[in-house]
Structures are given as structure tokens and as C-alpha cells.
N, C-alpha and C positions, 0 to 999 in steps of 0.2 A: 427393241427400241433403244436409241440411246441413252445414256445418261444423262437428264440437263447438267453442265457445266456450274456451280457455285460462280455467285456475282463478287466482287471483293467486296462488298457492305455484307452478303450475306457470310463468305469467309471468317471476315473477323467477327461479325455475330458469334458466329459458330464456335473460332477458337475463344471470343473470351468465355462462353460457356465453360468450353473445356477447362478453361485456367481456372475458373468461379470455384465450379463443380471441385478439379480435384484437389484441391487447397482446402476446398471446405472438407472433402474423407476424408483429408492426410492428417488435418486436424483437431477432430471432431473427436479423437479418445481425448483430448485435454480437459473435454468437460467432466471429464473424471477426476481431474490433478486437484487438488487443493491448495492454498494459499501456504506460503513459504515462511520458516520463521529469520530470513533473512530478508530486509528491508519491506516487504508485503506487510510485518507488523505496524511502522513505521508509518507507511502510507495508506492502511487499511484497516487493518485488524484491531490496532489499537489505536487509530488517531480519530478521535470522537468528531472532529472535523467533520470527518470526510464520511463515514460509518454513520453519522445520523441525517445521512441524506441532503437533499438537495436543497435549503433552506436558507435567506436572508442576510444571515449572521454569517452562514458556514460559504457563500460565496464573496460576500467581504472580507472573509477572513485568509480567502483564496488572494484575493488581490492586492493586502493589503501587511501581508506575512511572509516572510520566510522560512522553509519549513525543510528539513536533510539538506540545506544546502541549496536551494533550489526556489527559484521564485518562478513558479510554474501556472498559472492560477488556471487555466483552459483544462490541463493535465489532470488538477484536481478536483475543479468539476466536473470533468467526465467520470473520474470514481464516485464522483456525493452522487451522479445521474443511477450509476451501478446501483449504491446501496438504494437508492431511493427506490428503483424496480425489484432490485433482486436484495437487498439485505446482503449479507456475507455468504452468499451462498457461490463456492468459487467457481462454481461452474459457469455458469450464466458470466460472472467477470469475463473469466478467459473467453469465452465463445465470443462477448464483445471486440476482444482483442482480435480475433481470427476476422472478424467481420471487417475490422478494419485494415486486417492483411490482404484481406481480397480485394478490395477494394483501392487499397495503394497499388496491387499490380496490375488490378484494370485500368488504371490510372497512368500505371507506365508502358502499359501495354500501347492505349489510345495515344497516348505522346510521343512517342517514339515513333508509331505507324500514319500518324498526322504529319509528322515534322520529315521523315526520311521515303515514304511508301514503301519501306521494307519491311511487309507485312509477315512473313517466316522469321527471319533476323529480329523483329519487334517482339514476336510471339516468344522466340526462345529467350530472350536477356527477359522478358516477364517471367517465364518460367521458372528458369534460373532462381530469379529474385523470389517466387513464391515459396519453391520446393530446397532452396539450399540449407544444411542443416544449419551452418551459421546464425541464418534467423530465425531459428526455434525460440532462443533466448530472449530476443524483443520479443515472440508472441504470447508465448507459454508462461510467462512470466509476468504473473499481475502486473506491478508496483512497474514493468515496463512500459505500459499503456503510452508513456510520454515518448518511446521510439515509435510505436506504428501511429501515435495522434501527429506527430510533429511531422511527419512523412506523407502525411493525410495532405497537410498545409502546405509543403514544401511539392509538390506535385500540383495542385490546384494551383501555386504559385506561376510555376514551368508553364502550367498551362495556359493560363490569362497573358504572361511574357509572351508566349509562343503568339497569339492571337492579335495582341498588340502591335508585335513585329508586322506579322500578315497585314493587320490594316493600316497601318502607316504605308506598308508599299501600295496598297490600294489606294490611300489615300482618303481614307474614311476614318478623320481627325479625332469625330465627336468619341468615336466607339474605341479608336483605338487608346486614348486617353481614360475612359473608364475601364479600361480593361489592363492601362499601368497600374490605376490607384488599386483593382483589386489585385492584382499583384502583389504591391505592396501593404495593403491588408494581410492580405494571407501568408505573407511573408510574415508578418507582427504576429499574427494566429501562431505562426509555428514556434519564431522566439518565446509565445507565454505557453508555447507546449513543451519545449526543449531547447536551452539556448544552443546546443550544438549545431545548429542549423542557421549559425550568422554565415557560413559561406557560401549563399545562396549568392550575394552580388556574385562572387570572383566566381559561381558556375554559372550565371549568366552569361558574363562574357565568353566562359567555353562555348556555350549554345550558340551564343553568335560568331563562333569563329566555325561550328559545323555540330549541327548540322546547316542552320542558317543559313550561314556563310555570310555573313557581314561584313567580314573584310576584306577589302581588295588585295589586289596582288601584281597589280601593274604596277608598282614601284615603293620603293620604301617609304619616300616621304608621303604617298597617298596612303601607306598603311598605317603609317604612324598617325594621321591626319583622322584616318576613319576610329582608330582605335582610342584617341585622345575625344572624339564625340560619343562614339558607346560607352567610354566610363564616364565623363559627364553627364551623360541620361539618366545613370544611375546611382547618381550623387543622396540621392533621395534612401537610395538600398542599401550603401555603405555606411550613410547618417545613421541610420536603424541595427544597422549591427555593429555599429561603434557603441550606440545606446545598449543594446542585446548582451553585446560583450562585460562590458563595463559593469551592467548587471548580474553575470555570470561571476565571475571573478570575485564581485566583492557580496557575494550571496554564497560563495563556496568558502571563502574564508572567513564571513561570519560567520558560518557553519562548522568549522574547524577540520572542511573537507582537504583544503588545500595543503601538501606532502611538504615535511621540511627539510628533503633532501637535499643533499649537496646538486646544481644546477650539472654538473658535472655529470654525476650517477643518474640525473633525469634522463642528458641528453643521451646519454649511452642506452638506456632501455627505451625511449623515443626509437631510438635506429635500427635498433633490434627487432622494434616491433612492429614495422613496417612488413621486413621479409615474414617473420613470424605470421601475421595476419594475408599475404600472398599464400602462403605456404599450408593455411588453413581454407583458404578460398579453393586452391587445386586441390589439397587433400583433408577433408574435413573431420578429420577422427580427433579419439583424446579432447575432444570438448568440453568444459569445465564452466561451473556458474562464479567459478573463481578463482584467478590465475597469481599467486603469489610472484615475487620480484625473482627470479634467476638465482641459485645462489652462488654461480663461478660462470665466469666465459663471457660475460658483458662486453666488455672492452671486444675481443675477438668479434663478437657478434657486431658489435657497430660499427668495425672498422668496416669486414665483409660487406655491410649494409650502405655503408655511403662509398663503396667501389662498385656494388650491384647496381643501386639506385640511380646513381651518376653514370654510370654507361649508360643505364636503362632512358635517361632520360634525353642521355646525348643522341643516345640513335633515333628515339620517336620527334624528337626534336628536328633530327634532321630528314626525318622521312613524312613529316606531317605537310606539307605541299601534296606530295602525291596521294595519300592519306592522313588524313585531320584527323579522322575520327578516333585513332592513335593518339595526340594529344589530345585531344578532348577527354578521354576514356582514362588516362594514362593518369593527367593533372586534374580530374574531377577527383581521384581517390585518392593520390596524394593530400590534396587540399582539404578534402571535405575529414578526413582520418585529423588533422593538423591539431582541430581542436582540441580534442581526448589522448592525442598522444603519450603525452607526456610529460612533454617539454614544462607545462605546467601541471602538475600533476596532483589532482582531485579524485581522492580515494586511496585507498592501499592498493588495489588491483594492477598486477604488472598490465595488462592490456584487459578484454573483454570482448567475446562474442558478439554485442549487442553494438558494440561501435561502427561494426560494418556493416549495417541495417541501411544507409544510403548509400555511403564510400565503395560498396563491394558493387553499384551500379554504372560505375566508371569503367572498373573492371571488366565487368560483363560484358557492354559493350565492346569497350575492346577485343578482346578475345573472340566476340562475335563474328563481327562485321571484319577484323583480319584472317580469323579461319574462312568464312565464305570466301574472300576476295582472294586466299594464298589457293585451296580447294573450287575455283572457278569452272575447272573441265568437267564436262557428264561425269567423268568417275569418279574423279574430285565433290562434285555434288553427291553423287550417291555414297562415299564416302562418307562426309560431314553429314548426311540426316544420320548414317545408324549411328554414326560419335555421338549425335545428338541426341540420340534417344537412348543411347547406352547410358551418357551422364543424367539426363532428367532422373533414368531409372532408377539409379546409383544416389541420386539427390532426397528422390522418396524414401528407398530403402532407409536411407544412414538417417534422413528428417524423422523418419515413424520413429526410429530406436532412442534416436533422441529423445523426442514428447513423452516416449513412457518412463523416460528419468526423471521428470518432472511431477509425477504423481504426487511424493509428497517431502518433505523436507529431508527423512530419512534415505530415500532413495534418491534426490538430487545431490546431497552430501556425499554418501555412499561413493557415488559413482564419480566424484572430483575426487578425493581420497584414492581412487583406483587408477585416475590418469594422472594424478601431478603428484609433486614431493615437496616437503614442508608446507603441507596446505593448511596454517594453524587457522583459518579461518571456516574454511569445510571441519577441520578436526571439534571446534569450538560451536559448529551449528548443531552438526552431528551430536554430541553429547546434549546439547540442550534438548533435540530436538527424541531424543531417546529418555530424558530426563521427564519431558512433556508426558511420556505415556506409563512414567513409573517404574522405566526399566533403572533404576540409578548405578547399577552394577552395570551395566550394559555401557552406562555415559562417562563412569566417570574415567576410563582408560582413556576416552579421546578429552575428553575437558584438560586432565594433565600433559597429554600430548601437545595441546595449544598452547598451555603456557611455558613448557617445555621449549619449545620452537621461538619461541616470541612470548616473554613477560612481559613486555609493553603495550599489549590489546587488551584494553580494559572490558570489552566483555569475554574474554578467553579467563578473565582473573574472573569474570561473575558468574561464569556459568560453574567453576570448581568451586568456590565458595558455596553455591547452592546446593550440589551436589553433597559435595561432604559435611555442610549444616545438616541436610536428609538424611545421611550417613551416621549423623551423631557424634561426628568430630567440631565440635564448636569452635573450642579455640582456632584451630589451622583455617578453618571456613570463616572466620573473623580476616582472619589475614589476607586472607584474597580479596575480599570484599572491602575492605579498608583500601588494600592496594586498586581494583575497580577505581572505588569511589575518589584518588585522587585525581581522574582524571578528570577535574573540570572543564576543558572544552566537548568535551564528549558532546554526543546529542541530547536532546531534552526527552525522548521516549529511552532510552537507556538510562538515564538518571534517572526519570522516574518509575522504571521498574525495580532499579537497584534500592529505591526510595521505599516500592512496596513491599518488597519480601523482606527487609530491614525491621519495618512497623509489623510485618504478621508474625515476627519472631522477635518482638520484643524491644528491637533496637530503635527507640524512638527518638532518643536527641541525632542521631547517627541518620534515619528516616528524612527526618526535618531539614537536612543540611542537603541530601539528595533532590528531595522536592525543591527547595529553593534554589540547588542548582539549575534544578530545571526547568526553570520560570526566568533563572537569566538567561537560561539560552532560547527561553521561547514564552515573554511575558502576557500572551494571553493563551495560556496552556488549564484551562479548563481544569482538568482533572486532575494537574499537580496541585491546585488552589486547594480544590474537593480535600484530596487525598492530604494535605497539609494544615488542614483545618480537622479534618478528624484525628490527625496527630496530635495538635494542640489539644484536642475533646481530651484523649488519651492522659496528655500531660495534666490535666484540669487546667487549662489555660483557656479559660474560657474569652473573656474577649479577644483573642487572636486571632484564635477559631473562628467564633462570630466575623471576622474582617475576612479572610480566605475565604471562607464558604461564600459569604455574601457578595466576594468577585467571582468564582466560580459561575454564580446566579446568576449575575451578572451578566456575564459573557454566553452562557447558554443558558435563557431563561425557558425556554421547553424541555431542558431535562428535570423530568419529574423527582430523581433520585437526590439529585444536589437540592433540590427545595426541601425535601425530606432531610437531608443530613442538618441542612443550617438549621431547620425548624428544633432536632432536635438539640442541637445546643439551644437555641431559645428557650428550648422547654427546658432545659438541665439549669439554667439560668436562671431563671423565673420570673423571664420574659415569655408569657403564656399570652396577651393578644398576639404577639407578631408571629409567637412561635404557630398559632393556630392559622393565620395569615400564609404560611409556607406549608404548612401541614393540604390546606384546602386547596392550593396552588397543583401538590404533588399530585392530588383526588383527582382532579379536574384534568390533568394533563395525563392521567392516566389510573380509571377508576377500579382495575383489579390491582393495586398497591396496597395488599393487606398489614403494612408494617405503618404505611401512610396511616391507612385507615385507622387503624388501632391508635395511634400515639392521636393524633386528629379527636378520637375518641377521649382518650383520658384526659387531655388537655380541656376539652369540652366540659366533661365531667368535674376536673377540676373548680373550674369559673363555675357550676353550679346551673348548667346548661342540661342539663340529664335527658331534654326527647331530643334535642341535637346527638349527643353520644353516641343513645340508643340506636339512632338509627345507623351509623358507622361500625358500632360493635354488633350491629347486625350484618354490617356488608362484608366484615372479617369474619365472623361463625358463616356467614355462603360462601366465601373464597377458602377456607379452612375447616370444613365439614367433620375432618376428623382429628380435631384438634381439640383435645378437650379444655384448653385454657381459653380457647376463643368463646367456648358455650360459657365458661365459669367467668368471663367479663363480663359475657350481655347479660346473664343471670343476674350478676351484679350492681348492674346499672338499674335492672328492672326491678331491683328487691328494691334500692335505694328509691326509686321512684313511688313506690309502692302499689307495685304489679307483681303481687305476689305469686300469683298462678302464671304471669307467663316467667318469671323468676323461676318457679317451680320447673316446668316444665327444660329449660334450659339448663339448672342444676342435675335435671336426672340423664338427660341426653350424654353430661359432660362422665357421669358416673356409670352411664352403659359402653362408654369409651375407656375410662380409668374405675374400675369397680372400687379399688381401695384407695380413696383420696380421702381424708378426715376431716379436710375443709371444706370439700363439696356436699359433706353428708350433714356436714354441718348449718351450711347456707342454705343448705334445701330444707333440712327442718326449722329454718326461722322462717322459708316461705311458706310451709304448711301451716306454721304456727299462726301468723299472721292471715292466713286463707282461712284460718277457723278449722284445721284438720291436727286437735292436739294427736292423735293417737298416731298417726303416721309420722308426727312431728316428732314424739319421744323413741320411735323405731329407729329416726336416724340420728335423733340423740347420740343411742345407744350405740348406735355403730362407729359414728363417731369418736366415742370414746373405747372404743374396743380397740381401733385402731390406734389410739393416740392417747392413753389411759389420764396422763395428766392435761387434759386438755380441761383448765377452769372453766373458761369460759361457756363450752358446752356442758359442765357439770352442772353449774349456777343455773344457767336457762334451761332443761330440762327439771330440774331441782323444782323450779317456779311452776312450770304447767303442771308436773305434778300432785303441789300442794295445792293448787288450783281444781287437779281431777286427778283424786284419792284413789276411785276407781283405776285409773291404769295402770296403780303399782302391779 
């Protein structure tokens, strides 16, 4: 019989399968990778933001903050969603990230074979785009989530355009107008995912010049006529990333993101890195999570770059009549690359893998739809599919070896140290990230390597300060860390680490100066408050303390641990209601907190509250079983109470845990004594004082039962 023939609905069924399916194998060992000590801290690990879920506070603080530079708020919600499911567990992160790479290239799949009916031609530039190694780095890469979210919205965007165009020629007003506004929604959607995505206008207009075809071509003055109405339509999309931009820019140099290099030196590695990033799109090796600046040849490079570019664009320029899809393909990557290049330049990073995550889909196309069209004859076709299927292969292959670089900070570093030179930035992760696991011998040859390369990277100066404090070189590790901490633009999660291991080693006016760096570059930063208020505790500065913690509180009033801290300076204070007020806050937000518990306890005790106490210094002796000061608390609450026998029985629990304590043997015989059990009571007199020979106290009181019962001498 013969074969039934596939329908083209069922075709593309079939291939987006395909595309689902092997996108999700290619990347499914990621759920292995763990989270990065390069910017992942930043946006996850340590920003209590984002790490304590999806909550009230932590979404106003999304929309209503600046944060690495970045006024992201969609971006960071989608991580508070993360922890909120998954906690920090990185696997589950990245598998989210993967979820939403398949999802962008079903997306550009369906658009492309909507708009063109070049259903093979559609299928492969999806392809491309799923399996190319280049975007490993937007997937595999937490703290990326704002490249595959903002792509998410930048593709729905295309879409609702595309649909809107379609019903205007239809003529079906109502629909096609909700379907501009959601356009221009999801266009806003992608700006609060990643501003790099203000060049949605200027690729609209590509779309309408092809595949569209919006513009006429029967004469200039009707072209210029149609062209001057397509970008009035879109007067609405250029307002939006005027807005986008504007925020981009002065959100990166709040952030102390933006480079102070000479405009000169920008523009030269801008042109350089144009060919560069071509050069990576055809040949994908030597891929790096971090590309330092060139250190000779710039100039050469950009000259090459604007003779390349400039032919390249004179010929597609003049051949886009007969094929558009050439310009379109050609000046989508140009343009959409334009923002990140360089020209203004945000970050230390000479260029980045993760920038051509849309830009490299101009490309594709190109390359596509010109191989098929140049490849048109039978042999020519059967040619271009094995091409075709030699590079997908060649895409997986080089994508798989990629993602297993990403395992873990060690082996993501590792492996940029192997393809670039003077990488003080990989040198400087690396030794931290080896320092992490105790190796310090291990870290500290690349830590000095970093500052070696470049003394002006104030974590390249922290992470060798740290090391050689571990080392036991104080002084020299002073000196780094000093030099670190002048960098006050730095970021506010870098200062206040540099803030914390300052105060765990002692240096607390030095601490203090760090935290409050990092409260000006980020004044509702939670944990610098926390962390700067127990500095003052430190200093005995107590009303200070009280003020910090109490904003801490403030600002995240469900973290159990900051009501716990400020309580206890309350309680150091002798402020004992309020401080009981925060202590019962800490209970109640979270009732296995046995330090809560405990201080909640003696504070109680204190006021002369003793069955309240008791029952806290009981919830710490069950959360600390084998603790023998938690039994020798509630012992004690219960003596004072005068519950001798349950006294009793908690002082001996505390003494089959600690046999030789002299105060345990001691409280237990004031509760036998008290129980009416002299004779056991003078047993632990006795021991008592065996252990602890001058111990008056127990002399005295044994002394009295005895002359009370002669008999037991």
C-alpha cells in the first residue's frame, strides 16, 4: 500500500516535535550545572530579593529598584517564581531556562512558516537558532533568564504585528487594532525583561519590507510615501524604546556599569566585534562566559571591519529588489547587535555569547533562504539538505560540549582560561571559586594572576585578600582588601561581601564603611542594614544597631532571622518588652528557630513570666535533644518555678549527655532536695564537689541537709 502523504499542518506538527524534543535532550544534562559564582550570586544566590520567593514586598522591590544595573522587574520575577517552586535548587532554575528556549523556537518556527510558507527554510533557521552553540550561554546560564524571557516577548510581539498587518489587509479594524496594542504590550513585557530589545521598532519595519512586503516598488516617491506611513504607525513603538532606552542607560550608569573609555577605543572594539561575532556564528569554538578587550590589533581590526561591513552592505543593498530577504536578514543583525556593542559600553566584557541570542536570527535567515535560492537545481537541493544536516549535527555536537562547561564555576572558568589570554576575570572567578571549596593553594596562583593582569578590578583585589587572610598573611591581605574596598561605585552585593568577611575577621570600623557603601548603591538592601546593625551590636553601639536592624525589619518583615537579630540588641539593651515582641515575631514566622526560642525564653524568664519560658525552653530541648545546655535551661526555669521533679528529671537527661558538669550535679541536688530526696541530693552534692572542690556554694548546701540528716554522714 502506499504511504499516506503528511498534510502541511501535520508536517509542521511533526517537525515542531522534533525541534521540542531535541532541544529539550541537547539540554537536559544542564540540570546537573549548578549556579555560577559570577553574577548568579548577584541575581540569585545571594539577593534575598529574589531567593525568598515570590512575595509582595520582593515584587515592588522588582519594579520599583535598580539592581546590577538593570531595571528588569518581569526578569526578576521570573527568578522570585524559581525560588518560590524550586528554592535554590539549580537545576529546576536552568530546566526553566531550557523550557523557555523551546519555546522561543517554536515561536520562530510558527512566524517564519506563517509569514513566508517556507516550511523547511522555517524549520532549519528554528534549528539553527535552538542547537547553535552560541546560545548555550543565554540558556545554561541562570542570571541569563532575561535573554530567553525577553525573546519569549520579543517573538509574541512579531507575532501579534504579523496578525495585525494580516487583518488590516482584511480589513477587520476591531481585531487588527487589539492585536497592535498587544504588540505593543509585549513589546513593554520585553523592555522590563531586557532593555536590549528596544530595536523591535526598526525590525518591524524590516518585517514590512519582507517578508510582508509593505513596500511598494513602483516608484520612489510611492516608496518613500509608503515608508513615511509604516514608521508613523509605529510612532507608538519608537515612544516605548525611547522610554526603554533612556532607562537602560541611566540604570547602567547608576549601576557603575557604564565603561570610561576613551569613545575612540569603544568604537574600534564595536567594529571589531561585529566580524568577531560572524566569525563565531560560522565557526563556533573558543567560547568563553568572558571575553576580555584585545590587547594589540584593534585599530587593524576595525579598519578590516568597516571595509568588510561596507561592501557587505553595499552589495545586499543593491541586490535586495531581487532578494529582500538579504536586507532584512543582513540589517536585523546589524541593528538588533547595535545596542550591546559597544559604542556605549556597559560592562568590562570585550563582546559576549549571549548578545547574539536574537541578532544571530537575521543571520540565519540569511544564510538560509540565499543558500536555498543560490542551491535551487535537484542537485543543488539534495546538496543544501546533507549541508544542512551536516551543520545541525556539527551544532549539537559543539552545543553538548559546550553545557558540560557549565557544570560548575570551576569548570566554566577552567575552560575560558584555556581559550583566551589575559582573562583576569575567569582568573579572579576561578581562584574564588576553588577558594569556595577550601582548596586555597589551589586559588591563590589565579587570584594573583588577576591582579597581576589588571589591579583595577576590585574583586580580583578581594578575592587575593581573602585568600592570603586564609593563608595567614594579614598584613598583604589587608592591602588588597583596602585596595577592593576603594572602589565605591562598585555593586552593592560586592561591597557587602567585602563588608562580611571584614566583620568575621575582625575588621569592624572597615565592615561598617563597606555595608554602608552598599546601601548607597542600593538603599533598600535588606541584609546590608541586618549585617550593619550587628556590626554596631559588635561595636556596643547599640542605638545604631537598634536603627539598621529595625530598617532591615522593615523592609522584609517575614524574615524570621532579622526579627531575631534586632530582638536581640533589644534584649542587650534592656529593652525586654520590644525585645520579646521581635523574639515572638521570629517563633511565629518560623517555629523551629531554636536561638528564637531560647533568647524568647530568657527574656520571658527575665519579666518573671516563668510558664511562658518554660514552654519555649521546652520547644529548644525538642529541636536540640542532644544539647545538654538546652536540658540545663528548662531544668532551670522548672527549678525556679518550683517543679522540682520535672527540674530534676531535665538536670539528669543534661548529665547523661555531659556526665562531668559540677553545675548540673549541682542543680539537680537542689531539685532532689527540694523534692524531699535528701540522700540523693547529698550524692550529687558530693560530686559536685569532686569535680569542682571549691565549689562554696555546694559545700554550704550539702553542709545544711546534712546537719539536718546526721544519719547520712
Amino acid at each position: 500500500m502506499p504511504t499516506a502523504k503528511l498534510t502541511r499542518n501535520q508536517l509542521c506538527v511533526s517537525i515542531s516535535v522534533v525541534l521540542a524534543l531535541v532541544t529539550f535532550l541537547l539540554y537536559l544534562p544542564a540540570r546537573h550545572n549548578g549556579l555560577t559564582n559570577f553574577d548568579d550570586d548577584g541575581y540569585i544566590t545571594n539577593n534575598s530579593h529574589v531567593n525568598t520567593g515570590l512575595t509582595a514586598a520582593n515584587i515592588h522591590w522588582a519594579f520599583t529598584q535598580v539592581h546590577a544595573g538593570y531595571w528588569i522587574p518581569l526578569t526578576w520575577i521570573s527568578h522570585m517564581v524559581d525560588c518560590q517552586l524550586f528554592g535554590l535548587n539549580a537545576g529546576y532554575h536552568h530546566l526553566i531556562s531550557v523550557l523557555f528556549h523551546i519555546a522561543n523556537t517554536l515561536l520562530l518556527f510558527f512566524w517564519l512558516y506563517r509569514l513566508t510558507a517556507a516550511i523547511w527554510r522555517s524549520a532549519f533557521v528554528a534549528a539553527l537558532f535552538a542547537w547553535h552553540p552560541l546560545h548555550v550561554e543565554s540558556v545554561a546560564w541562570a542570571c541569563e533568564r532575561k535573554d530567553v524571557l525577553s525573546m519569549f516577548f520579543w517573538m509574541l510581539a512579531l507575532i501579534a504585528y504579523a496578525h495585525y498587518v494580516k487583518q488590516q489587509e482584511g480589513q477587520k479594524y476591531s481585531n487588527a487594532i487589539r492585536n497592535y496594542l498587544l504588540a505593543l504590550l509585549m513589546f513593554a513585557c520585553g523592555l522590563m525583561s531586557k532593555p536590549m530589545v528596544v530595536t523591535l521598532p526598526c525590525v518591524l519595519l524590516l518585517v514590512d519590507f519582507w517578508p510582508l512586503g509593505q513596500f511598494t516598488t513602483t516608484g520612489a516617491t510611492t516608496g518613500i510615501r509608503r515608508f513615511g506611513m509604516l514608521f508613523l504607525e509605529k510612532i507608538p513603538f519608537f515612544a516605548l524604546a525611547a522610554v526603554g532606552s533612556a532607562i537602560g542607560f541611566l540604570t547602567q550608569t547608576i549601576g557603575g556599569a557604564v565603561s570610561g573609555d576613551t569613545l575612540s577605543y569603544r568604537v574600534m572594539n564595536a567594529l571589531g566585534s561585529y566580524i568577531r561575532y560572524i566569525s563565531k556564528i560560522f565557526w563556533p569554538t573558543n567560547l568563553s562566559i568572558f571575553y576580555p578587550f584585545p590587547a594589540h590589533g584593534m585599530l587593524g581590526m576595525a579598519i578590516a571591519s568597516v571595509f568588510l561591513l561596507g561592501i557587505c552592505s553595499f552589495i545586499i543593498i543593491f541586490l535586495s529588489r531581487r532578494w529582500p530577504y538579504l536586507f532584512m536578514g543582513w540589517f536585523w543583525f546589524l541593528g538588533t547587535l547595535a545596542p550591546v556593542i559597544g559604542v556605549i559600553q556597559a560592562g568590562s566584557q570585550s563582546m559576549a555569547d549571549r548578545f547574539t541570542y536574537i541578532p544571530s536570527i537575521g543571520f540565519f535567515i540569511l544564510i538560509t533562504w540565499g543558500a536555498a535560492d543560490f542551491f535551487s537545481s535537484p542537485s543543488g537541493k539534495k546538496f543544501i539538505a546533507v549541508a544542512a544536516v551536516v551543520a545541525l549535527s556539527a551544532c549539537c555536537v559543539l552545543t553538548s560540549i559546550q553545557i558540560s562547561y557549565w557544570v560548575s564555576s570551576i569548570t566554566v572558568f577552567r575552560h575560558a582560561l584555556a581559550v583566551t589570554t589575559d582573562n583576569y576575570v575567569a582568573d579572579a572567578c576561578l581562584g574564588q571559586a576553588l577558594d569556595a571549596i577550601g582548596d586555597d593553594t589551589g586559588a591563590l596562583p589565579y587570584c594573583q594572576q588577576a591582579v597581576q593582569i589588571n589591579p583595577d578590578y576590585p574583586p580580583g583585589q578581594f578575592f587575593l585578600g581573602v585568600v592570603l587572610w586564609k593563608k595567614g598573611d594579614e598584613n598583604d591581605a589587608l592591602v588588597h582588601l583596602n585596595t577592593a574596598a576603594q572602589a565605591e561605585s562598585y555593586d552593592s552585593i560586592f561591597q557587602y561581601d567585602l563588608g562580611k568577611f571584614l566583620l568575621e575577621h575582625g575588621q569592624g570600623d572597615r565592615a561598617a564603611a563597606r555595608f554602608s557603601a552598599a546601601l548607597d548603591d542600593d538603599p533598600e538592601f535588606p541584609e546590608a542594614y541586618n549585617a550593619l546593625g550587628k556590626t554596631y551590636l559588635k561595636q556596643g553601639k547599640l542605638p545604631q544597631a537598634a536603627a539598621a536592624l529595625s530598617k532591615a525589619v522593615a523592609l522584609e518583615p517575614g524574615n524570621a532571622q532579622f526579627h531575631y537579630d534586632l530582638g536581640t540588641v533589644l534584649l542587650t539593651g534592656s529593652q525586654t518588652d520590644r525585645a520579646i515582641a521581635e523574639f515572638l515575631e521570629a517563633v511565629r514566622l518560623k517555629p523551629d528557630f531554636a536561638d528564637a526560642q531560647e533568647n524568647l525564653a530568657v527574656a520571658l524568664a527575665g519579666q518573671g513570666q516563668l510558664a511562658e519560658a518554660i514552654g519555649h525552653f521546652s520547644q529548644v530541648a525538642e529541636l536540640r535533644p542532644n544539647d545538654p545546655e538546652a536540658h540545663f535551661n528548662l531544668g532551670l526555669a522548672y527549678l525556679n518555678n518550683h517543679q522540682p521533679v520535672d527540674a530534676a528529671a531535665q538536670f539528669s537527661e543534661e548529665l547523661r549527655l555531659a556526665p562531668n558538669l559540677a553545675k548540673a550535679h549541682y542543680r539537680l541536688a537542689q531539685a532532689l532536695e527540694e523534692a524531699n530526696q535528701p540522700a540523693e541530693a547529698v550524692a550529687h552534692y558530693r560530686e559536685a564537689l569532686r569535680l569542682t572542690p571549691n565549689f562554696t556554694e555546694a559545700q554550704k548546701e550539702m553542709d545544711e541537709i546534712l546537719a539536718a540528716h546526721p544519719q547520712l554522714h
